[in-house]
TORROKE-283669 format. One record per atom (N, C-alpha, C): residue number from 1; residue in one letter; atom name; z, y, x negated. Coordinates in steps of 0.001 Angstrom, whole numbers, padded with zeros to 6 digits. Atoms other than C-alpha are relative to their C-alpha. Layout:
BEGIN
resi:resn:name:Z:Y:X
NUM:a:CA:Z:Y:X
...
END
This chain:
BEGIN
resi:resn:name:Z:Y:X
1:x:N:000368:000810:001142
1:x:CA:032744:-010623:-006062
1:x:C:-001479:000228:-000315
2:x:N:001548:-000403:000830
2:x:CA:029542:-010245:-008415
2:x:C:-000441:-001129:-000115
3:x:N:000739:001696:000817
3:x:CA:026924:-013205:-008751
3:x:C:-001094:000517:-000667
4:x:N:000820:-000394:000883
4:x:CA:025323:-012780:-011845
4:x:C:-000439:-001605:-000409
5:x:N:000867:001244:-000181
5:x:CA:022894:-015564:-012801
5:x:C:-000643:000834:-001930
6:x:N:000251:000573:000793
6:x:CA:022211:-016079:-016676
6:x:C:-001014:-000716:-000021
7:x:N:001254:000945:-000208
7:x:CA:018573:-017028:-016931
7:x:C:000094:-000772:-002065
8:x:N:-000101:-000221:001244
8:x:CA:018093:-018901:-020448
8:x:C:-001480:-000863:-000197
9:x:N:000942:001379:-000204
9:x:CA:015423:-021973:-021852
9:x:C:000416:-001199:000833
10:x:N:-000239:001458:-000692
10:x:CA:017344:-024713:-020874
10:x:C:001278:-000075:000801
11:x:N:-000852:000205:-000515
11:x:CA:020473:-023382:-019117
11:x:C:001244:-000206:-000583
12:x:N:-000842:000250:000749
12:x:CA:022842:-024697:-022052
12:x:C:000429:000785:-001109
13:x:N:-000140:-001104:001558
13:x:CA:022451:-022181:-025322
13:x:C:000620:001083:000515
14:x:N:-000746:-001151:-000195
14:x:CA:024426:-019499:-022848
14:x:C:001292:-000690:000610
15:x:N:-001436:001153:-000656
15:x:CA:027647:-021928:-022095
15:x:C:001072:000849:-000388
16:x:N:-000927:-001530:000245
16:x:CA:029540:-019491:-024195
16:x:C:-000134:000756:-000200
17:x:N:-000565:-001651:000147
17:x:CA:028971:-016287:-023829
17:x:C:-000172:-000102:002044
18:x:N:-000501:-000161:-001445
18:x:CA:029150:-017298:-019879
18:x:C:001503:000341:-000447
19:x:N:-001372:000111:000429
19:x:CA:032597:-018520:-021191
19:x:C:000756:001397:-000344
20:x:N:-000156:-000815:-000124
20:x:CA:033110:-015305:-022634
20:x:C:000085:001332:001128
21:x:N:-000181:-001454:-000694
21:x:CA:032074:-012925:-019924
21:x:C:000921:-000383:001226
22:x:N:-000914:000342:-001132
22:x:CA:034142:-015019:-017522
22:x:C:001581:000543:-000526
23:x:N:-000927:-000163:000364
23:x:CA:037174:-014157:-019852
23:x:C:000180:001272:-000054
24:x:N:-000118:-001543:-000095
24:x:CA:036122:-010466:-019993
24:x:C:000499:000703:001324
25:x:N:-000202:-000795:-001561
25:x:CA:036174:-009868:-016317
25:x:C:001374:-000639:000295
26:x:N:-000833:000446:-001115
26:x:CA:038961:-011950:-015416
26:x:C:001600:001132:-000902
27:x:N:-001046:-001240:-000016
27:x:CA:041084:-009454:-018144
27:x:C:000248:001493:000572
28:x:N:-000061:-001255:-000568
28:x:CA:039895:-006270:-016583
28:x:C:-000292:-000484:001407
29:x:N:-000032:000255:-001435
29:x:CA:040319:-008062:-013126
29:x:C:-000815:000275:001029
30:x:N:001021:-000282:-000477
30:x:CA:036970:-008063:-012282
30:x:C:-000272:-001698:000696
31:x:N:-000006:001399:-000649
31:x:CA:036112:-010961:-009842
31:x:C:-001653:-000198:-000219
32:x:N:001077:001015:000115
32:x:CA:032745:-012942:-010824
32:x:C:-000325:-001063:-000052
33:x:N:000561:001658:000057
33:x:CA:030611:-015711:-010121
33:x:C:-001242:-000070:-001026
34:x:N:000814:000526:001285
34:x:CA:028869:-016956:-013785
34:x:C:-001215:-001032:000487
35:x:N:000699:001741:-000104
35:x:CA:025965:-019567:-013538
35:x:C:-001207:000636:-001345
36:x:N:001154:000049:000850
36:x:CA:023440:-020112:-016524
36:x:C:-001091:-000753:000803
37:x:N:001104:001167:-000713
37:x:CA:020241:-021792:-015507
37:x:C:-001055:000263:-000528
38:x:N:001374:000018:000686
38:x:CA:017205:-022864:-016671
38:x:C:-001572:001012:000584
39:x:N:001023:-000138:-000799
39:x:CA:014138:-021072:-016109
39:x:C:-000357:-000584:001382
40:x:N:000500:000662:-001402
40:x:CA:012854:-023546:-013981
40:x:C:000386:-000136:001153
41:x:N:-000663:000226:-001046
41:x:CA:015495:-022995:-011702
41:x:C:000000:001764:000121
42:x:N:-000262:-000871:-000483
42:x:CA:015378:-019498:-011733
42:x:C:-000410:000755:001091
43:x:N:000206:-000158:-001428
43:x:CA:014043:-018842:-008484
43:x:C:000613:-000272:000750
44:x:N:-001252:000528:-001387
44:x:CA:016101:-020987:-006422
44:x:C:001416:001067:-000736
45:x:N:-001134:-000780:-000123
45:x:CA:019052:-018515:-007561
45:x:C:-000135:001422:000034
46:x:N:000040:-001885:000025
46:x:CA:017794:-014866:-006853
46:x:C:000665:000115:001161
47:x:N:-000487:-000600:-001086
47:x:CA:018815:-014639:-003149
47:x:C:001328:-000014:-000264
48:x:N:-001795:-000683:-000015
48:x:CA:022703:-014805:-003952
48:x:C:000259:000646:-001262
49:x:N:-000617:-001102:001231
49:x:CA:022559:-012682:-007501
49:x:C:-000205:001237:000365
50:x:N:-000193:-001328:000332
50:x:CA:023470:-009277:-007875
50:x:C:-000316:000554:-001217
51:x:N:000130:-000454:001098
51:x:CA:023185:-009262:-011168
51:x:C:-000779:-000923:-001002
52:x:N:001138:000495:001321
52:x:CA:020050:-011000:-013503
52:x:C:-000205:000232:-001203
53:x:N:000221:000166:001638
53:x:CA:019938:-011523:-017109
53:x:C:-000563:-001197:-000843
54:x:N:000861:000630:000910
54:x:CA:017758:-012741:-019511
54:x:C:000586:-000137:-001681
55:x:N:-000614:000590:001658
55:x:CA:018521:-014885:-022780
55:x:C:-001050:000671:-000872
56:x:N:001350:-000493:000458
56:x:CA:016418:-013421:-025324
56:x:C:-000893:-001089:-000672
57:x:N:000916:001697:-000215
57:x:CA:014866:-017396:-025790
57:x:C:-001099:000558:001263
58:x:N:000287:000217:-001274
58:x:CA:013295:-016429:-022619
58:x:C:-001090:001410:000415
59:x:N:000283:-001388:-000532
59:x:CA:012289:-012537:-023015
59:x:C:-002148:-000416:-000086
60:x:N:001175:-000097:-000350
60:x:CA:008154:-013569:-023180
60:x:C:000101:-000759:001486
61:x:N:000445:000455:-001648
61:x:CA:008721:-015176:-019462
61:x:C:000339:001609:000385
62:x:N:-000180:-001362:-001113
62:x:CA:009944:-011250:-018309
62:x:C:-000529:000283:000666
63:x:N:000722:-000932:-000881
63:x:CA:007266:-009963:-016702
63:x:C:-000288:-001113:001353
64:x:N:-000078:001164:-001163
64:x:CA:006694:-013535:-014683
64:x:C:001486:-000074:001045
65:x:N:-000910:000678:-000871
65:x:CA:010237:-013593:-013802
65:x:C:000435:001258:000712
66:x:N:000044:-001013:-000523
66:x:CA:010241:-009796:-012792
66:x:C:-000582:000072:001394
67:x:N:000790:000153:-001184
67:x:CA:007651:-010309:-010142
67:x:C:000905:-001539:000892
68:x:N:-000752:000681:-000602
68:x:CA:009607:-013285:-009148
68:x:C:001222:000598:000743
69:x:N:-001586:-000667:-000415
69:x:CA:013037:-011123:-008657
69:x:C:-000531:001362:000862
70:x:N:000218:-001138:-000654
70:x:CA:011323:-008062:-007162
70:x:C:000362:-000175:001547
71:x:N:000088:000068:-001569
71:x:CA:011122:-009340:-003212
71:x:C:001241:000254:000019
72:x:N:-000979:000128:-001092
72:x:CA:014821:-010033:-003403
72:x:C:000991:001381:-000733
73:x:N:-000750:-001069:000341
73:x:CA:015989:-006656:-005239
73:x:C:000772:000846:001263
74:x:N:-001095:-000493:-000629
74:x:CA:018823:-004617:-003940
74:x:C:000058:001466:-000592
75:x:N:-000348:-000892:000379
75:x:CA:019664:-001172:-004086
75:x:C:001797:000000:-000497
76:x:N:-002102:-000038:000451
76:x:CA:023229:-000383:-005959
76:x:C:000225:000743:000356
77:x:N:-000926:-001179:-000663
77:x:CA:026092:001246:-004575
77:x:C:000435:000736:-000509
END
């Protein structure tokens, strides 16, 4: 399973297109775990994502939240 983590402003303005990508994967039988979350929380959720994305509400925090996500980067398989 994939944990992808949905950064946005407030956590709520990506409710559906979580909704959506939960409906995408579950037709091409892809197993994921969705969460939106607010900035302010986006730290407490790097150690269990695989996969980070940014709302574009959000794209002038990038470079702050880059240096935030770097320690817990992963190489892909």
């Amino acid at each position: 399973m994939k944990n992808i983590v949905l950064c946005c402003a407030a956590g709520m303005s990506t409710s559906m297109l979580v909704q959506r990508m939960q409906d995408a994967a579950q037709k091409k039988g892809v197993e994921v775990s969705i969460k939106a979350v607010p900035v302010a929380e986006f730290k407490d959720n790097l150690a269990a994502a695989d996969i980070i994305l940014l709302g574009p509400q959000v794209k002038y925090e990038q470079a702050k939240l880059q240096a935030l996500a770097d320690p817990f980067a992963r190489k892909s398989r």
